[in-house]
N, CA, C and O atoms as a Maestro MAE file, in Angstrom:
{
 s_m_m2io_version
 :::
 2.0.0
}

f_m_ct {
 s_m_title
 :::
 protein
 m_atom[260] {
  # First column is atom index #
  i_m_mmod_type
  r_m_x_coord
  r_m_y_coord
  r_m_z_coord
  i_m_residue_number
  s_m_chain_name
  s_m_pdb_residue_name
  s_m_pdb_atom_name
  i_m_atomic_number
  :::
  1 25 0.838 -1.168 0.000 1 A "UNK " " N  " 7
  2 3 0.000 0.000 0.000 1 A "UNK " " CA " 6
  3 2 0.891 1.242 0.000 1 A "UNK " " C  " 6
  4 15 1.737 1.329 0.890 1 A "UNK " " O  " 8
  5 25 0.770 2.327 -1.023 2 A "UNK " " N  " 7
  6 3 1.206 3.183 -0.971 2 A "UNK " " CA " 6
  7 2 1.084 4.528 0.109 2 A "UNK " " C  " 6
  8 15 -0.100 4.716 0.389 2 A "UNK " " O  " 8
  9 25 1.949 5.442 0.738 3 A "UNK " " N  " 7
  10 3 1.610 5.704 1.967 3 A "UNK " " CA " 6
  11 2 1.531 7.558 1.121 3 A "UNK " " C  " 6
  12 15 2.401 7.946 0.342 3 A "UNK " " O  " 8
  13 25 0.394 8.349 1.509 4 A "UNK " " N  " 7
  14 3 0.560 9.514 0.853 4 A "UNK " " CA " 6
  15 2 1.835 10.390 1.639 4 A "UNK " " C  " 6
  16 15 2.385 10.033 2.681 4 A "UNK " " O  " 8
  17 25 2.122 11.543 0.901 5 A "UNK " " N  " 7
  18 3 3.079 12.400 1.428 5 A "UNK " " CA " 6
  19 2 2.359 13.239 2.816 5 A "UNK " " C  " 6
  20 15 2.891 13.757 3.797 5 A "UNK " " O  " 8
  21 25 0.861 13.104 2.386 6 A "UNK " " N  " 7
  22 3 0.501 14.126 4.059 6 A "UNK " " CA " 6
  23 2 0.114 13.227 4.930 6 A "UNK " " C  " 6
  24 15 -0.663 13.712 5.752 6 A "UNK " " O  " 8
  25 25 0.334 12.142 5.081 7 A "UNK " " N  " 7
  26 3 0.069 11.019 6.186 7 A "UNK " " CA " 6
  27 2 1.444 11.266 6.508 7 A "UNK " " C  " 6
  28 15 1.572 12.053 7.445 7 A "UNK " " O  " 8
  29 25 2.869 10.687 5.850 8 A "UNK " " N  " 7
  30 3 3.916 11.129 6.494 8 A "UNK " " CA " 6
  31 2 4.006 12.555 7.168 8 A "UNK " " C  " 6
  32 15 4.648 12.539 8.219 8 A "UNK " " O  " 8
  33 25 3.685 13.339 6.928 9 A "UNK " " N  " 7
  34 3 4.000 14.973 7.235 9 A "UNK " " CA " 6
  35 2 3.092 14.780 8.737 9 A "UNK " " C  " 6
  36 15 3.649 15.083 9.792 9 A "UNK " " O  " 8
  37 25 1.916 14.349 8.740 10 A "UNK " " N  " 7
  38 3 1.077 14.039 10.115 10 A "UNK " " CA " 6
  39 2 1.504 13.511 10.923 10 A "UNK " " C  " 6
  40 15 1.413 13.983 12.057 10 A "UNK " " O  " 8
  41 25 2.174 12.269 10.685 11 A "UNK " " N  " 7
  42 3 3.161 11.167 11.542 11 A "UNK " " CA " 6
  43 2 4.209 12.157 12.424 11 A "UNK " " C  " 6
  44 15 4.448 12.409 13.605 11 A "UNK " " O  " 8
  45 25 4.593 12.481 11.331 12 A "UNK " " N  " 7
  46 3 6.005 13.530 11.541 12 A "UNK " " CA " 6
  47 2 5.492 14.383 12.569 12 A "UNK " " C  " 6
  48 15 5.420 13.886 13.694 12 A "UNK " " O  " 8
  49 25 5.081 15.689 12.394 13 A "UNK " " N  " 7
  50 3 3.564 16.664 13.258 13 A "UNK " " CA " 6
  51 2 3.882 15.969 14.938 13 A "UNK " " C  " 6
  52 15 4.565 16.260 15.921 13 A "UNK " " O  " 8
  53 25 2.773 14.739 14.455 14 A "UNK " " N  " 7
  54 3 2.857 14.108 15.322 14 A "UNK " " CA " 6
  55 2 3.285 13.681 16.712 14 A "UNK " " C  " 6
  56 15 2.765 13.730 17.826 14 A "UNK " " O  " 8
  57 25 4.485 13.223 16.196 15 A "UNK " " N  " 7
  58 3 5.910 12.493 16.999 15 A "UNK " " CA " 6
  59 2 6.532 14.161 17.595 15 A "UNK " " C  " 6
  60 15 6.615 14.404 18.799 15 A "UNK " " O  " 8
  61 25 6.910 15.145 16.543 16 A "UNK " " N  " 7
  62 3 7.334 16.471 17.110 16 A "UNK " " CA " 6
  63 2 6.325 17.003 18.081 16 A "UNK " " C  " 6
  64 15 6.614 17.623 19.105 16 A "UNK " " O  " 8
  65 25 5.391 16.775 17.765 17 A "UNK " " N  " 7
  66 3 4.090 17.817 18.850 17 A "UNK " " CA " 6
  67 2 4.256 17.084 20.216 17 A "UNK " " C  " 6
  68 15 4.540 17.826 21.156 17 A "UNK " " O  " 8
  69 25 4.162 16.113 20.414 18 A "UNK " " N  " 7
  70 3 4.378 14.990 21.324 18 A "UNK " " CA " 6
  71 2 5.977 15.417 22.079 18 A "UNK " " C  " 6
  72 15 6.157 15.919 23.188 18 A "UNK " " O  " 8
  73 25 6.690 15.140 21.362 19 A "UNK " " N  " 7
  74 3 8.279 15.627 22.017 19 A "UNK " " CA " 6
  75 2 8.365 17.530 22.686 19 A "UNK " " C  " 6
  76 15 8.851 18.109 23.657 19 A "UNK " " O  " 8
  77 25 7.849 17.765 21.889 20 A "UNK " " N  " 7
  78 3 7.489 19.429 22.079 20 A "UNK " " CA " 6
  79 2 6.834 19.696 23.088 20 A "UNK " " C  " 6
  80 15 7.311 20.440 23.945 20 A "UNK " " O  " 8
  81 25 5.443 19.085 23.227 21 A "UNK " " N  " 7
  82 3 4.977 19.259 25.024 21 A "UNK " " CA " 6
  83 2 5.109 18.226 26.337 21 A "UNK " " C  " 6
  84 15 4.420 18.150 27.355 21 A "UNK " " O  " 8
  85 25 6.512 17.311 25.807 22 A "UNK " " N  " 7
  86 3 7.071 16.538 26.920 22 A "UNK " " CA " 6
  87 2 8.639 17.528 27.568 22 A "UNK " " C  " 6
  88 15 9.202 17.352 28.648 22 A "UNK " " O  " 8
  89 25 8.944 18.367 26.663 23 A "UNK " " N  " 7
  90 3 10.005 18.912 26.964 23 A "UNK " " CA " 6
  91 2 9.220 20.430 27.689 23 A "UNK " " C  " 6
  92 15 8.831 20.379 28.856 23 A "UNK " " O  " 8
  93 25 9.076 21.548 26.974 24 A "UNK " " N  " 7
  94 3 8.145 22.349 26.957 24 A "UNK " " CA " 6
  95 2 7.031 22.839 28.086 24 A "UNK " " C  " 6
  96 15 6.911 23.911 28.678 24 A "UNK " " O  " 8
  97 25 6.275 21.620 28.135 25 A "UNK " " N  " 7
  98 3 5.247 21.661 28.813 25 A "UNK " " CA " 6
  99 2 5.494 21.676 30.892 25 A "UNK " " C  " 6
  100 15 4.697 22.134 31.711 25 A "UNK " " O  " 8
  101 25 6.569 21.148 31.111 26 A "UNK " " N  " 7
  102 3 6.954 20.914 32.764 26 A "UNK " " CA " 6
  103 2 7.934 22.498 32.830 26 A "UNK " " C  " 6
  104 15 8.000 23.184 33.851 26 A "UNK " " O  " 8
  105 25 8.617 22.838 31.540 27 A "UNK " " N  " 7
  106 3 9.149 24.226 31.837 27 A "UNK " " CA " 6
  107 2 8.663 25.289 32.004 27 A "UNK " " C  " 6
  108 15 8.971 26.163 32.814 27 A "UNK " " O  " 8
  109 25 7.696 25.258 31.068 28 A "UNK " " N  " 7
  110 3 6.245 26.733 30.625 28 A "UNK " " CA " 6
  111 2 5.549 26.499 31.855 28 A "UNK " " C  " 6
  112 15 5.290 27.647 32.214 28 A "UNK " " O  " 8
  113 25 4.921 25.454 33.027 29 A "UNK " " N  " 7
  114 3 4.236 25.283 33.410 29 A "UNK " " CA " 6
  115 2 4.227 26.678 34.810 29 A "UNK " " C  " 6
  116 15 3.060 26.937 35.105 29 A "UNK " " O  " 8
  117 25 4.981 27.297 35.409 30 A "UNK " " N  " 7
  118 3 4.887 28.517 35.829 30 A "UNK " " CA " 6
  119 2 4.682 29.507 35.149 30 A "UNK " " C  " 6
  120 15 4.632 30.534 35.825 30 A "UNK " " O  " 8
  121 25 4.549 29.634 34.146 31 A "UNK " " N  " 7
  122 3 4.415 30.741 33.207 31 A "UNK " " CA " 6
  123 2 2.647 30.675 33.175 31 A "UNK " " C  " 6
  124 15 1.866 31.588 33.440 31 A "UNK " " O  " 8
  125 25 2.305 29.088 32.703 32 A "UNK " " N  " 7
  126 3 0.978 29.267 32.228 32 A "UNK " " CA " 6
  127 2 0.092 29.489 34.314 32 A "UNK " " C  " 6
  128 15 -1.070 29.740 34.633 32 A "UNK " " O  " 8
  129 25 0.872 29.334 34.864 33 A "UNK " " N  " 7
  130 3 -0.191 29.336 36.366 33 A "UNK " " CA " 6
  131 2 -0.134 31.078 36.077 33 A "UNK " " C  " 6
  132 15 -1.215 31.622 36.300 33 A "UNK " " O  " 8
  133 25 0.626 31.707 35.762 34 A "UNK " " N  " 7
  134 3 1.038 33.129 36.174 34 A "UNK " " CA " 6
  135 2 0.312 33.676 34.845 34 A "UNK " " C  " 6
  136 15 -0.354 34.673 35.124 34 A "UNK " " O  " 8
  137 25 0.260 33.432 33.898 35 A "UNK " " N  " 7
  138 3 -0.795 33.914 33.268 35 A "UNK " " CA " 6
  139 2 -2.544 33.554 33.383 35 A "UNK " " C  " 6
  140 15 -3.565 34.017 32.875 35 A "UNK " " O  " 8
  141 25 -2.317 32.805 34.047 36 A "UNK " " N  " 7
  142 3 -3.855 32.217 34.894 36 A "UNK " " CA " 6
  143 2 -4.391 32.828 35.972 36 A "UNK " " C  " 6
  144 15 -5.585 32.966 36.239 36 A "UNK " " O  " 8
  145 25 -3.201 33.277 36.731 37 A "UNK " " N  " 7
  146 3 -3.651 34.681 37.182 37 A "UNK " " CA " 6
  147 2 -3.669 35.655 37.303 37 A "UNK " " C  " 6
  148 15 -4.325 36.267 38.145 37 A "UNK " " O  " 8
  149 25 -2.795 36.191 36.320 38 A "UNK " " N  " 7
  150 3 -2.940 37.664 36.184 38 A "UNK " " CA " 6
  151 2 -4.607 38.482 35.356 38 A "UNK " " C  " 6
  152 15 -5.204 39.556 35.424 38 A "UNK " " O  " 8
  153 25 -4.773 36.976 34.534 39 A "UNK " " N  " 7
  154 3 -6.182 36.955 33.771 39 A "UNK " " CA " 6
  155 2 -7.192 36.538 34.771 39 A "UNK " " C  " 6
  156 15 -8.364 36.391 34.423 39 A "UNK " " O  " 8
  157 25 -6.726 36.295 36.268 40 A "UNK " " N  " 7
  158 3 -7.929 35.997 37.102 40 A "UNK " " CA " 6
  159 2 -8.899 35.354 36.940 40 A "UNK " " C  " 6
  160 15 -10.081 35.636 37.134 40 A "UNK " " O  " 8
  161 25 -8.158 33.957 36.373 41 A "UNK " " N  " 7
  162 3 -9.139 32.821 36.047 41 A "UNK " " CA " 6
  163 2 -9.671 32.261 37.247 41 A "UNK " " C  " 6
  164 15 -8.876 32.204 38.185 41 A "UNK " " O  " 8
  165 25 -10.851 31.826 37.445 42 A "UNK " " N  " 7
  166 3 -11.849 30.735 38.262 42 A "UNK " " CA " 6
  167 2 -11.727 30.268 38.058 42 A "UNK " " C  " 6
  168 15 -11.009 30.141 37.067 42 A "UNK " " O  " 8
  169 25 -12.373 29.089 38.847 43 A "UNK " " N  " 7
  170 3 -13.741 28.281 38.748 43 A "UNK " " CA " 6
  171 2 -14.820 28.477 38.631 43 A "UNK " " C  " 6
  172 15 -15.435 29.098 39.497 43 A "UNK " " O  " 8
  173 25 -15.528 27.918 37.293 44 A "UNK " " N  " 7
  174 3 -16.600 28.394 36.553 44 A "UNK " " CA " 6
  175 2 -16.664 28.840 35.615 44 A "UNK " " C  " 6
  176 15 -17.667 28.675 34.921 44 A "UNK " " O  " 8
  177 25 -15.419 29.729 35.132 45 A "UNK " " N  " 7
  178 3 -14.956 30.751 34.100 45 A "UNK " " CA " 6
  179 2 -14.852 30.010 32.880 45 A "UNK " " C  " 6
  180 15 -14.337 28.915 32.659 45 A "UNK " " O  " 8
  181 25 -15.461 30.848 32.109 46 A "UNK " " N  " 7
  182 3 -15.577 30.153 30.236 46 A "UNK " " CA " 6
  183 2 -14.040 30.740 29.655 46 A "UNK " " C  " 6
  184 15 -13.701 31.853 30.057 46 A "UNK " " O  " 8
  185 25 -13.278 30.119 28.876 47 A "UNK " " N  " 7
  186 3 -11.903 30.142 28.452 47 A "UNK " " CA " 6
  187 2 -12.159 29.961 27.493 47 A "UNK " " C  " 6
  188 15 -13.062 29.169 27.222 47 A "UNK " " O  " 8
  189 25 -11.319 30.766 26.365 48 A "UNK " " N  " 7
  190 3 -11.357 30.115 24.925 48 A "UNK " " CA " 6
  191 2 -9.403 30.624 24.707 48 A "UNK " " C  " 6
  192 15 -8.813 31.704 24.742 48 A "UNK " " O  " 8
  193 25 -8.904 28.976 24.459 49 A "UNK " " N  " 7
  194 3 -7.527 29.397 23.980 49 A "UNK " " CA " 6
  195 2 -7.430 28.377 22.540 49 A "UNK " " C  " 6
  196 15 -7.638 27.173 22.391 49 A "UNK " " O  " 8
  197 25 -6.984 29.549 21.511 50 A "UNK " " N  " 7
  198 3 -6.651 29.662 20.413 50 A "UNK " " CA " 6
  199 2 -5.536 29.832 20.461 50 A "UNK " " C  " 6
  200 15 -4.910 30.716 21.046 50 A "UNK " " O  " 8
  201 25 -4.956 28.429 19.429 51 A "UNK " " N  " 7
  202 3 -3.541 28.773 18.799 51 A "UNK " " CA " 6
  203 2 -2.392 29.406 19.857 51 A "UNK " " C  " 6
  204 15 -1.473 30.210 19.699 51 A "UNK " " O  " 8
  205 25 -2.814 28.769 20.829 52 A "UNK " " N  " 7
  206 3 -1.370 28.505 21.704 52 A "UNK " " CA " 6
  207 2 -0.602 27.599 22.089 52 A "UNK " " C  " 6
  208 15 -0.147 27.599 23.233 52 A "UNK " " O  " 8
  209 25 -0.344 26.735 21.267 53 A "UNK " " N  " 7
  210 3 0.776 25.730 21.371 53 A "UNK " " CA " 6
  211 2 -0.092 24.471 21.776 53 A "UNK " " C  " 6
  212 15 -1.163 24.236 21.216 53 A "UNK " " O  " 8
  213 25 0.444 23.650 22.812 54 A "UNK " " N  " 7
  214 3 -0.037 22.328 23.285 54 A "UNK " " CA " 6
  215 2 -1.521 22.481 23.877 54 A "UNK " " C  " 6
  216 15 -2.357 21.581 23.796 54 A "UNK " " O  " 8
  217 25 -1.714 23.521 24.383 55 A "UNK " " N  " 7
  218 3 -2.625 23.519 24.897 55 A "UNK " " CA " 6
  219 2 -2.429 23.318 26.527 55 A "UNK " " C  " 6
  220 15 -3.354 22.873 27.206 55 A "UNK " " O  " 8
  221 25 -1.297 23.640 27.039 56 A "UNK " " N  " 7
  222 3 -1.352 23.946 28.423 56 A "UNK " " CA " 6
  223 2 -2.012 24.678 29.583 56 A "UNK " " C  " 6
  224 15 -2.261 24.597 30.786 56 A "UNK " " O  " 8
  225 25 -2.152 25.479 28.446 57 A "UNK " " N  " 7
  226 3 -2.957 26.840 29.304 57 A "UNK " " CA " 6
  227 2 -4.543 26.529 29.693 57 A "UNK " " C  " 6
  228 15 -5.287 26.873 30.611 57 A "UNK " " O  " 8
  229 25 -4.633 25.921 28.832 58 A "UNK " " N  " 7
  230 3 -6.090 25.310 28.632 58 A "UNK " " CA " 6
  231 2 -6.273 24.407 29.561 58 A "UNK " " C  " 6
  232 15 -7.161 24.650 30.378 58 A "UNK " " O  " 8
  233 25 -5.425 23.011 29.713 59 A "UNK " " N  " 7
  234 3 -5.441 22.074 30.861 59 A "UNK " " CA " 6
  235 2 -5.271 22.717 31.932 59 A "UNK " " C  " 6
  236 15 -5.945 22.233 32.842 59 A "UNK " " O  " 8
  237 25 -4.382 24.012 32.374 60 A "UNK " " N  " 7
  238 3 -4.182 24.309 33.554 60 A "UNK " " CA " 6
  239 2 -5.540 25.007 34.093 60 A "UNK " " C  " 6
  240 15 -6.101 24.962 35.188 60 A "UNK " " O  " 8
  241 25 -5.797 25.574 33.057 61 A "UNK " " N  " 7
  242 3 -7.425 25.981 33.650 61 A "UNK " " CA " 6
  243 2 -8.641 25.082 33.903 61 A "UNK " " C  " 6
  244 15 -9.517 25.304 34.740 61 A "UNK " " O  " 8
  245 25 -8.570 23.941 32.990 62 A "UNK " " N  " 7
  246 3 -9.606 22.971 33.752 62 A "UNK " " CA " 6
  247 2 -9.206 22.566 34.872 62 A "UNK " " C  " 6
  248 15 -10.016 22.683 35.791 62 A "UNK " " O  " 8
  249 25 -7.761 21.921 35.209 63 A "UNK " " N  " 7
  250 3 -7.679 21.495 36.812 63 A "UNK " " CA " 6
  251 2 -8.111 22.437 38.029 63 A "UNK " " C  " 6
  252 15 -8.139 22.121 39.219 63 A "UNK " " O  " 8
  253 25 -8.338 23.285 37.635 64 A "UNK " " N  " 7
  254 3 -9.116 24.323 38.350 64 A "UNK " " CA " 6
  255 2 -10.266 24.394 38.695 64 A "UNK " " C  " 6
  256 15 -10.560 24.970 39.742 64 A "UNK " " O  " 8
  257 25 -11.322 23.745 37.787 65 A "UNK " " N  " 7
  258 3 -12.201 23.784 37.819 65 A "UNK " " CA " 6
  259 2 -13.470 24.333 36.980 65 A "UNK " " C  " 6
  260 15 -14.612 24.166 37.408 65 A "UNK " " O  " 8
  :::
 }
 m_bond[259] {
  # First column is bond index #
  i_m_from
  i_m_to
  i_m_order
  :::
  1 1 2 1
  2 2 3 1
  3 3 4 2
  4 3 5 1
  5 5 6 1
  6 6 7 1
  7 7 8 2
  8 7 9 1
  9 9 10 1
  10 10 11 1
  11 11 12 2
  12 11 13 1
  13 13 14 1
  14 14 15 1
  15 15 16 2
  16 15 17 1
  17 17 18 1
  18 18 19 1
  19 19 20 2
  20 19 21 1
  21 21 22 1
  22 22 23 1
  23 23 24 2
  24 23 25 1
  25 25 26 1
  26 26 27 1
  27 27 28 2
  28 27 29 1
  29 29 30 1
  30 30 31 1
  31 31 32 2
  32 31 33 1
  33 33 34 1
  34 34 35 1
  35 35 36 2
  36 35 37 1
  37 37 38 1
  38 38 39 1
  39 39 40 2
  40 39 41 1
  41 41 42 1
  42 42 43 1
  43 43 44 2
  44 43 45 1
  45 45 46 1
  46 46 47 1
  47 47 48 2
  48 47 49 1
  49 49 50 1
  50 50 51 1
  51 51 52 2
  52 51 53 1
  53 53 54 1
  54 54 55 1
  55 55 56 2
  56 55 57 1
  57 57 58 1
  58 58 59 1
  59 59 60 2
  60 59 61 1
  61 61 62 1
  62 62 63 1
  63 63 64 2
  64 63 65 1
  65 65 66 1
  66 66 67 1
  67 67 68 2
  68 67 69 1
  69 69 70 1
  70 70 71 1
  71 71 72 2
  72 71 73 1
  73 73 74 1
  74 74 75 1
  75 75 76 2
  76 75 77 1
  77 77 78 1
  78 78 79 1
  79 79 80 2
  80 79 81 1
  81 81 82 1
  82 82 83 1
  83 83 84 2
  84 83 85 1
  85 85 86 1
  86 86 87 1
  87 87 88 2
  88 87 89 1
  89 89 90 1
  90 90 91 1
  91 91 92 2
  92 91 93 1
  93 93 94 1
  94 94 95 1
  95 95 96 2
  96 95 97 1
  97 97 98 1
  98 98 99 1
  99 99 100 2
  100 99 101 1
  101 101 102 1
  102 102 103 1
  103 103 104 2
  104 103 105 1
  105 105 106 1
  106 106 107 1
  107 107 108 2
  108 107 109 1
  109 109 110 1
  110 110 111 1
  111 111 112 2
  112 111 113 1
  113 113 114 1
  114 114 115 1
  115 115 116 2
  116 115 117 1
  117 117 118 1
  118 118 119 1
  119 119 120 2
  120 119 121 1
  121 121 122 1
  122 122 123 1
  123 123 124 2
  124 123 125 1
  125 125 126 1
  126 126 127 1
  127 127 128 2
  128 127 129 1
  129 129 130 1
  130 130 131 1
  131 131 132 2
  132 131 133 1
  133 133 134 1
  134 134 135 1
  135 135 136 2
  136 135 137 1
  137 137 138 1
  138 138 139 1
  139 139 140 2
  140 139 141 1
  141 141 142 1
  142 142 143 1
  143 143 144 2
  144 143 145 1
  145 145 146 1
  146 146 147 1
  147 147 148 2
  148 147 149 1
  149 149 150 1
  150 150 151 1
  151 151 152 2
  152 151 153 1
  153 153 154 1
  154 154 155 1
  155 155 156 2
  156 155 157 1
  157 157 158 1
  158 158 159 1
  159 159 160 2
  160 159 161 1
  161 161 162 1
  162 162 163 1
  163 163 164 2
  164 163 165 1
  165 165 166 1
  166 166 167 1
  167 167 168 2
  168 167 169 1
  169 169 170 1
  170 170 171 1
  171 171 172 2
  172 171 173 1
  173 173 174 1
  174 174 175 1
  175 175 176 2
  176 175 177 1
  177 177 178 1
  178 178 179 1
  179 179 180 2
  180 179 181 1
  181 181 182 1
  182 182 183 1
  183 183 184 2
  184 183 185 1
  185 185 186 1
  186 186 187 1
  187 187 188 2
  188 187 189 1
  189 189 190 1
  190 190 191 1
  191 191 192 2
  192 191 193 1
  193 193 194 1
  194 194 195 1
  195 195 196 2
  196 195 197 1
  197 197 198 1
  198 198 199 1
  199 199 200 2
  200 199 201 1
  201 201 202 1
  202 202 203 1
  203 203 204 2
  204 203 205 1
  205 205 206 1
  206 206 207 1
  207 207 208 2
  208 207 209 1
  209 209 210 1
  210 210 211 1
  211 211 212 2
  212 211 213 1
  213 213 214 1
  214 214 215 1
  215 215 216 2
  216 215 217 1
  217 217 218 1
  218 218 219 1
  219 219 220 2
  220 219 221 1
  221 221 222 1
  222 222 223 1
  223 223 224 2
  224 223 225 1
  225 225 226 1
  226 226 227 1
  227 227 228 2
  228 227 229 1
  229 229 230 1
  230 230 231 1
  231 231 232 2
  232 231 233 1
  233 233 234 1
  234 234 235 1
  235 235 236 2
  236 235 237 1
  237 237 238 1
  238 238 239 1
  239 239 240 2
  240 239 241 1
  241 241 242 1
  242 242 243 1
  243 243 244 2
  244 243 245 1
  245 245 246 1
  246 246 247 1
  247 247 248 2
  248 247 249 1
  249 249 250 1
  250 250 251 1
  251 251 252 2
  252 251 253 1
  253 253 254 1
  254 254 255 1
  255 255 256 2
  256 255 257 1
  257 257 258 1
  258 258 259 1
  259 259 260 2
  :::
 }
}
């Protein structure tokens, strides 16, 4: 079976996005609490994050609540 060129490029994506918020993600992780509160996020609070990377900011605000 022939494998297309954007299945490789996805794979690829992939494996980097993955390595990117295993490295990344435990370093940024004071950054994203400190922008969590300077924006005076809750519990309860509706969030919309766009196009910021792994999506940390986002998880750090659900463990919140």
């Amino acid at each position: 079976m022939r494998v297309r060129p954007s299945d490789r490029y996805a794979d690829a994506y992939g494996r980097a996005s993955t390595a990117y918020a295993e490295v990344l993600d435990p370093t940024l992780a004071p950054v994203a609490r400190q922008i969590l509160h300077l924006a005076d996020v809750r519990s309860g609070d509706r969030i919309l994050d766009v196009a910021t990377g792994t999506g940390m900011i986002a998880r750090e605000a659900a463990q919140r609540g």
